[in-house]
Legacy VTK file of the C-alpha trace (Angstrom):
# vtk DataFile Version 3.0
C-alpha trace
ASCII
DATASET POLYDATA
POINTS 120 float
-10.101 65.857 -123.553
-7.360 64.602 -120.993
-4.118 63.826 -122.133
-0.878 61.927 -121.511
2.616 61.899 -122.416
5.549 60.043 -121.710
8.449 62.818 -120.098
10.127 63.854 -123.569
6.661 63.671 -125.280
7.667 60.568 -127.747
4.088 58.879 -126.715
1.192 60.782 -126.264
-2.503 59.133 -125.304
-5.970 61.159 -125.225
-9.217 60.004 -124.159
-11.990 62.111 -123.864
-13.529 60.988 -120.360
-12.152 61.895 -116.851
-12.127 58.379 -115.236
-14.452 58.034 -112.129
-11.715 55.883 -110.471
-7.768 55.749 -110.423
-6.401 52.321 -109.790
-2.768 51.447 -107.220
-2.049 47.802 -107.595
0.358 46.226 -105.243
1.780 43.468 -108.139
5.494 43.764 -108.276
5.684 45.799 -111.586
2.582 47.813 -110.818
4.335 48.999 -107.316
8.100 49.753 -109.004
6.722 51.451 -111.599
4.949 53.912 -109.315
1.672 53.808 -111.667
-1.572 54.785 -111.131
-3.888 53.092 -113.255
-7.399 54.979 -115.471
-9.327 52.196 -117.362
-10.893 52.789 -121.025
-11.644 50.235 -124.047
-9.090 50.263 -126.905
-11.865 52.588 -129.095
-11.767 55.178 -126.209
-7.809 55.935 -126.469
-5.553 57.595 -129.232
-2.113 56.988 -128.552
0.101 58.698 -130.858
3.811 59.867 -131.190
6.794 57.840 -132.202
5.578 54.045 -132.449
9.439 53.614 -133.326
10.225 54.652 -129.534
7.539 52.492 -127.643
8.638 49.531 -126.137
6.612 46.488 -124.315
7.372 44.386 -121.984
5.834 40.991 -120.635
6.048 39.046 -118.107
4.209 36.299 -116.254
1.869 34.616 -118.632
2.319 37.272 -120.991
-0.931 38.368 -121.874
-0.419 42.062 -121.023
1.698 44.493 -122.485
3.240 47.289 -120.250
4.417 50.149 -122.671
7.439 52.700 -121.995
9.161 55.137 -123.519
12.904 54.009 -125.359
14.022 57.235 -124.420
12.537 58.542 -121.323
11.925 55.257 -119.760
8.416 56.527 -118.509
5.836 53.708 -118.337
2.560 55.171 -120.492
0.037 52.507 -120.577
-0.432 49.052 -120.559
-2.905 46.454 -123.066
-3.705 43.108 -123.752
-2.220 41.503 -125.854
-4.938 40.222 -127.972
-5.966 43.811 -128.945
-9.698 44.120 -129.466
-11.906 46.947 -130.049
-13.196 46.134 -126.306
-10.340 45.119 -124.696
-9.123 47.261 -121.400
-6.376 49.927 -121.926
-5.087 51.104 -118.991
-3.407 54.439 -119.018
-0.318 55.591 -116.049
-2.380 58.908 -114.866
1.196 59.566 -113.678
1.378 61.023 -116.865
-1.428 63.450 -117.192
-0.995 66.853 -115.047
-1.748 66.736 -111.868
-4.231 68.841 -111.881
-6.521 66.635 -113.986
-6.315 63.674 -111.730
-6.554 65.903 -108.397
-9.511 64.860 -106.455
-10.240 61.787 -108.658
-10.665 58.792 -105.568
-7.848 56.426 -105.863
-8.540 52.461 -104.849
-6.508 49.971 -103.801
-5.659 46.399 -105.417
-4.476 43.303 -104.050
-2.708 42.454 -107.421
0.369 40.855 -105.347
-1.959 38.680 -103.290
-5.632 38.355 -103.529
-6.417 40.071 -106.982
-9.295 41.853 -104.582
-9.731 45.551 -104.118
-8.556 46.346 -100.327
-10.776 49.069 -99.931
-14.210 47.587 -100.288
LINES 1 121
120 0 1 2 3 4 5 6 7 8 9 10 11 12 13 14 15 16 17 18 19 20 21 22 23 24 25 26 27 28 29 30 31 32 33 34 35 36 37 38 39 40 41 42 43 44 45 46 47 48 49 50 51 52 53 54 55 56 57 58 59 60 61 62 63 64 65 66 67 68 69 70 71 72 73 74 75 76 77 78 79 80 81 82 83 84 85 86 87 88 89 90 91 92 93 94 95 96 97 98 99 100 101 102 103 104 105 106 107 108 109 110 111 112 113 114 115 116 117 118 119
């Protein structure tokens, strides 16, 4: 099981699959927010905590929701907004320990630009 919280614990997510990959994507909320990205299908994550304190925020053509913390401010996850069993969930490994992402290889997308992968 690998977990993640936001700083003061208010939103917690758990999958149950180390991700192969970690995702850095150079779009202008992706690089101030710092996150790096672990893809899973809605059915593969259990977010729980205080739904009262998680807020989302769109931009763009507003078909993805970036989630953060009311209090801490600490950007969890992100979802479509059409939520689907199948749909993509992507959680901020910023917010697992360190030492569960350690060693996991980290790519590189061109989500500012090209909407490629720069390392391929």
């Amino acid at each position: 099981m690998f977990t993640a919280s936001c700083h003061c614990g208010s939103i917690q997510l758990a999958v149950d699959d180390k991700p192969e990959t970690l995702t850095e994507c150079t779009c202008s909320i992706c690089h101030r927010v710092g996150a790096q990205w672990a893809y899973y299908l809605r059915h593969e994550v259990s977010i729980t905590g205080s739904p009262a304190q998680r807020k989302a925020y769109l931009w763009g053509d507003r078909c993805i929701e970036f989630y953060h913390c009311k209090n801490c401010g600490c950007t969890t996850h992100y979802e479509s907004v059409e939520k689907a069993g199948d749909s993509r969930v992507a959680i901020n490994t910023r917010m697992m320990p360190t030492e569960d992402t350690s060693g996991i290889p980290v790519r590189k997308f061109d989500g500012a630009d090209t909407w490629e992968f720069l390392d391929d």
